[in-house]
N, C-alpha and C positions, 0 to 999 in steps of 0.2 A: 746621571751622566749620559745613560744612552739616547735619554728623552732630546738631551740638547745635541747629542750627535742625528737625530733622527731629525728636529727641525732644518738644522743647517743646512740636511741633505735633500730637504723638500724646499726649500729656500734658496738654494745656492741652484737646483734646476733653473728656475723661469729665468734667473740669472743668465746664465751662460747662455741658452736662447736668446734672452733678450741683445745679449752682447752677440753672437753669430749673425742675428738679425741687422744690429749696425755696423758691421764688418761689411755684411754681404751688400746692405746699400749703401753702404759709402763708395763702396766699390764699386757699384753698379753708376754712382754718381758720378763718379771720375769720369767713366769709360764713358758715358754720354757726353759727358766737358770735352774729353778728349776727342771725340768724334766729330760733336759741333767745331773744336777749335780747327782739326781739320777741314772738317767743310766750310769755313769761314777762310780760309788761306786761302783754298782751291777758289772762292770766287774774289776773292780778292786779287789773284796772282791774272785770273781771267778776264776779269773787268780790266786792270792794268795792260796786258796785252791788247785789250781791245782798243783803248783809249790810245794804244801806240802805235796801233794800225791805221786808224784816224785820224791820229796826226801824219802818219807818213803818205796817207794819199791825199791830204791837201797842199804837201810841196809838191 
């Protein structure tokens, strides 16, 4: 019994590492998504203004 408490416990390590590990990059993934998504708005909203500047000085 202690032999299979003693594997589990060397077994279930790399585990939870390996689980912390895609915790920590998923999350790292988001926050780039989230970053780019922002910086995709911002020149979108800027291009938009721009293109309406353009139009207002050829009337």
């Amino acid at each position: 019994m202690k032999d299979i408490i003693f594997i589990w416990g060397i077994l279930s390590f790399p585990c939870v590492v390996l689980y912390m590990l895609y915790v920590l990059f998923s999350r790292l993934i988001e926050l780039i998504h989230q970053k780019r998504a922002d910086h995709m708005r911002k020149a979108y909203q800027a291009r938009k203004a721009a293109v309406e500047r353009q139009a207002r000085q050829r009337l």
